[in-house]
C-alpha atoms as a printed R data frame, in Angstrom:
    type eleno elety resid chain resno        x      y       z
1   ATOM     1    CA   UNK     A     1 -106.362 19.720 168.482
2   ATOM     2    CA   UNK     A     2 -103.941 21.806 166.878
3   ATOM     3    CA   UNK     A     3 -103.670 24.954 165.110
4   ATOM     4    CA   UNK     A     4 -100.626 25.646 162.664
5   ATOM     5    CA   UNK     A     5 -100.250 28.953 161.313
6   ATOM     6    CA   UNK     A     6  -99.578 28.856 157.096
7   ATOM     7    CA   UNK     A     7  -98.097 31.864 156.850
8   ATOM     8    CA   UNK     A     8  -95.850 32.403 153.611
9   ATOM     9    CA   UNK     A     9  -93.686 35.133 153.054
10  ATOM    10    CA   UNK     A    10  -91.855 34.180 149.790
11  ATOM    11    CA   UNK     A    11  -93.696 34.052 146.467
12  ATOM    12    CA   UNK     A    12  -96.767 35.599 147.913
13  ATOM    13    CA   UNK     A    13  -97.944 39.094 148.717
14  ATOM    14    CA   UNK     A    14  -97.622 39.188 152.784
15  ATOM    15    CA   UNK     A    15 -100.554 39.097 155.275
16  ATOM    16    CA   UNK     A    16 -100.622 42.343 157.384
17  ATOM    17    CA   UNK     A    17 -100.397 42.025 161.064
18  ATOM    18    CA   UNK     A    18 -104.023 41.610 161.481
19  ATOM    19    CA   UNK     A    19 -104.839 38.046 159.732
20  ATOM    20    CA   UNK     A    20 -102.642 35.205 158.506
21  ATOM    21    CA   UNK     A    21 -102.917 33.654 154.894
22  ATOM    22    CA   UNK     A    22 -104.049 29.750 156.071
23  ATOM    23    CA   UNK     A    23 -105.190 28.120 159.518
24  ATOM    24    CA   UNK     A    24 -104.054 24.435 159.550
25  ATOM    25    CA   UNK     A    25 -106.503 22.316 161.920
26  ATOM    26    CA   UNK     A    26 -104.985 19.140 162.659
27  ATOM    27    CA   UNK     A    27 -107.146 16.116 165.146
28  ATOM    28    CA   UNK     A    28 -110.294 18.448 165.286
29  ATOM    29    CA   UNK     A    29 -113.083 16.109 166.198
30  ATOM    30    CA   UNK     A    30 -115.562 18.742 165.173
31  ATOM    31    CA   UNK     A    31 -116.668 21.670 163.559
32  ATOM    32    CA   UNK     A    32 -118.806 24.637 164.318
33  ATOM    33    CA   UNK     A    33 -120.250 26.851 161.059
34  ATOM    34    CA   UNK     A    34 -121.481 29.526 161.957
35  ATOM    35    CA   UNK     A    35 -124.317 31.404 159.955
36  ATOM    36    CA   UNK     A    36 -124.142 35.316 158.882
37  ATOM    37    CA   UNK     A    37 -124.425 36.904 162.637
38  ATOM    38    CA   UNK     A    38 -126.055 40.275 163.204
39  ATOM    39    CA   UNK     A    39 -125.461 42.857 165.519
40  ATOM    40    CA   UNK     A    40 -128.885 42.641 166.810
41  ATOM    41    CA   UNK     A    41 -130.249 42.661 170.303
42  ATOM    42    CA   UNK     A    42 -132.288 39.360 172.109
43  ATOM    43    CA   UNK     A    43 -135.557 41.153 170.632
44  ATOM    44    CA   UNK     A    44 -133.843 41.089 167.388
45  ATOM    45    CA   UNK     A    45 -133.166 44.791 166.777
46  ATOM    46    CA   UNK     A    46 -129.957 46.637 165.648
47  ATOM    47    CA   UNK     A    47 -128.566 49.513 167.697
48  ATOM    48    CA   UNK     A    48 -128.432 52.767 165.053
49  ATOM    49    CA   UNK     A    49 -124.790 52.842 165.789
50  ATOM    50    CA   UNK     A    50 -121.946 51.006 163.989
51  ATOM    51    CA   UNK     A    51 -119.922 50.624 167.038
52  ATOM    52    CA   UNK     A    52 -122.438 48.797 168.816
53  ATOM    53    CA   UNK     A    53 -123.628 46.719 166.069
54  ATOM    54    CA   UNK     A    54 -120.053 45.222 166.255
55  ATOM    55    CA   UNK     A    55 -120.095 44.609 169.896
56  ATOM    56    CA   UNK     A    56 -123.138 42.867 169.690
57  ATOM    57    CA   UNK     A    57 -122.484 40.429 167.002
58  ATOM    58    CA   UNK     A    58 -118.981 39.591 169.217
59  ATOM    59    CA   UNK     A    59 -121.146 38.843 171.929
60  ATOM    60    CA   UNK     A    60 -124.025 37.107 170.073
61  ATOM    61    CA   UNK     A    61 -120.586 35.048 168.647
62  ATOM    62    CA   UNK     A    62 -119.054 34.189 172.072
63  ATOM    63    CA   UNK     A    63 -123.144 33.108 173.048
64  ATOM    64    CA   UNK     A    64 -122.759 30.653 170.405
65  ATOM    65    CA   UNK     A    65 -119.335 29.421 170.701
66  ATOM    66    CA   UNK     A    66 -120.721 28.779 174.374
67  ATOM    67    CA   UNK     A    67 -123.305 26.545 173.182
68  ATOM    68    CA   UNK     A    68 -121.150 24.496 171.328
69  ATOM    69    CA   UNK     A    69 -118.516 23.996 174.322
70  ATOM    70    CA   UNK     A    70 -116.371 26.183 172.719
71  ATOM    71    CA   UNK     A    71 -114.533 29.608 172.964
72  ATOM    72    CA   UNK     A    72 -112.900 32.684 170.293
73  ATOM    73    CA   UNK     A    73 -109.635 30.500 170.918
74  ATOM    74    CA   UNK     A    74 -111.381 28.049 168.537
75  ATOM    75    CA   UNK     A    75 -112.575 29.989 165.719
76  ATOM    76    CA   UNK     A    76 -110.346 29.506 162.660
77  ATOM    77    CA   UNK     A    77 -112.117 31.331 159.854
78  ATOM    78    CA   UNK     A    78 -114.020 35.212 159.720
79  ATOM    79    CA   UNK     A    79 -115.960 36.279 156.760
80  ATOM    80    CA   UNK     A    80 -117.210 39.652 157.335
81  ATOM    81    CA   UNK     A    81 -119.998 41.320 155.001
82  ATOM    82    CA   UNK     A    82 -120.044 45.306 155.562
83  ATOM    83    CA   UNK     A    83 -122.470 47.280 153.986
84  ATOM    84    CA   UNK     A    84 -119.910 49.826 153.400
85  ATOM    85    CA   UNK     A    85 -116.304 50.116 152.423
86  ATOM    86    CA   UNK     A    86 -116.150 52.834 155.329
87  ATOM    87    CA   UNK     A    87 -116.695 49.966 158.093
88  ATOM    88    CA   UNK     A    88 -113.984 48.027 156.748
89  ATOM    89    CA   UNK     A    89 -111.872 49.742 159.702
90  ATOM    90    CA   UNK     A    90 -114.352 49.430 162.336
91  ATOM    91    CA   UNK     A    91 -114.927 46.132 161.863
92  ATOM    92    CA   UNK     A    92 -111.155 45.191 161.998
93  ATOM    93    CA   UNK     A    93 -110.788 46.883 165.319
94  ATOM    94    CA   UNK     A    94 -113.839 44.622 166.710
95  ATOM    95    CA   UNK     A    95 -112.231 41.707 165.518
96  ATOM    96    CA   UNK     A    96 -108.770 42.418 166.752
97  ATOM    97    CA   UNK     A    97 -110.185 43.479 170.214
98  ATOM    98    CA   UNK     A    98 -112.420 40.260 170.310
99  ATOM    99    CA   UNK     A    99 -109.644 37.620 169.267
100 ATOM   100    CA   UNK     A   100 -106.918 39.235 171.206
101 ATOM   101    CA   UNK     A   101 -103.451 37.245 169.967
102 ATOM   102    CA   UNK     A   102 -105.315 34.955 168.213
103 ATOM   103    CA   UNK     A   103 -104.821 35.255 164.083
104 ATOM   104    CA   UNK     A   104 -106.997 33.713 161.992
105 ATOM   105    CA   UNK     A   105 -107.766 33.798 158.310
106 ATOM   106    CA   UNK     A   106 -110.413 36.408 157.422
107 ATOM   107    CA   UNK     A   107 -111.947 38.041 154.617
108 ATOM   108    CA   UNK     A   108 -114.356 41.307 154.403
109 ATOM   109    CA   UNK     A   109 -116.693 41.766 151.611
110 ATOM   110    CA   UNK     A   110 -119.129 44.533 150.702
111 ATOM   111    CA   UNK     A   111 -122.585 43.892 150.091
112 ATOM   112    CA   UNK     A   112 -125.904 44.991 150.365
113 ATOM   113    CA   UNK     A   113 -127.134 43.354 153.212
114 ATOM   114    CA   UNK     A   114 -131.180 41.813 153.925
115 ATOM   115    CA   UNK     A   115 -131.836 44.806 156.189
116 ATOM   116    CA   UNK     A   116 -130.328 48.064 155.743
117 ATOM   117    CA   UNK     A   117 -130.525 48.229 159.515
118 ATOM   118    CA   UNK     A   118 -128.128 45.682 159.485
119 ATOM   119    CA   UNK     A   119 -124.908 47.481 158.688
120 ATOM   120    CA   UNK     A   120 -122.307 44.527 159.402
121 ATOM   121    CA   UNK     A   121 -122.966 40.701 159.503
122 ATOM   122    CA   UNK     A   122 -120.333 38.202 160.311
123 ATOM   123    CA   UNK     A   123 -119.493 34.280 159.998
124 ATOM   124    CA   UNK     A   124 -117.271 32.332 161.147
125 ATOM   125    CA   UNK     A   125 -116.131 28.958 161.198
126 ATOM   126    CA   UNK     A   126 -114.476 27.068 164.528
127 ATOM   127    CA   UNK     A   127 -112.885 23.406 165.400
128 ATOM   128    CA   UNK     A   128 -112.440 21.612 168.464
């Protein structure tokens, strides 16, 4: 499989260091959708904290991933939902810090999420 960056810089606003505009996947013989991951324990509750929301739903990500054979390398697509605008910064950090080098498209959106407990969710989308 192979990942090509689509990354335009003329005729388009330009992507800040932090995401890229397009992922192309080329021979990908499958795909992994994630659902809308919480930051919530293995009992299924959410820390108080922001910070450790985000760690968890990394983790709870990476668990996944697992399952499916797969690693953050081979996510190609993050859709955040924050229940504030004042996470938006948070939540970039925890994705930078969990994907390392690796760019990806990604979009975060404010909503009002099923829980107020629940003050981040994220999907994500991966090939392999």
């Amino acid at each position: 499989m192979q990942m090509i960056v689509r990354n335009p810089i003329e005729g388009i606003y330009a992507a800040t260091p932090d995401y890229v505009h397009a992922m192309e996947v080329v021979g990908a013989q499958r795909l992994l959708f994630i659902s809308g991951t919480m930051g919530l324990d293995a009992a299924g509750r959410p820390p108080e904290r922001l910070e450790a929301q985000l760690t968890l739903i990394w983790s709870n990500l990476r668990r996944i991933l697992a399952e499916a054979g797969m690693t953050i390398a081979n996510v190609v697509r993050v859709t955040s939902y924050l229940r504030e605008v004042a996470f938006a910064e948070a939540n970039q950090q925890a994705r930078l810090d969990a994907l390392g080098d690796h760019r990806i498209p990604t979009t975060a959106i404010v909503v009002a999420t099923l829980s107020p407990d629940w003050l981040v969710e994220v999907e994500a989308v991966a090939a392999g």
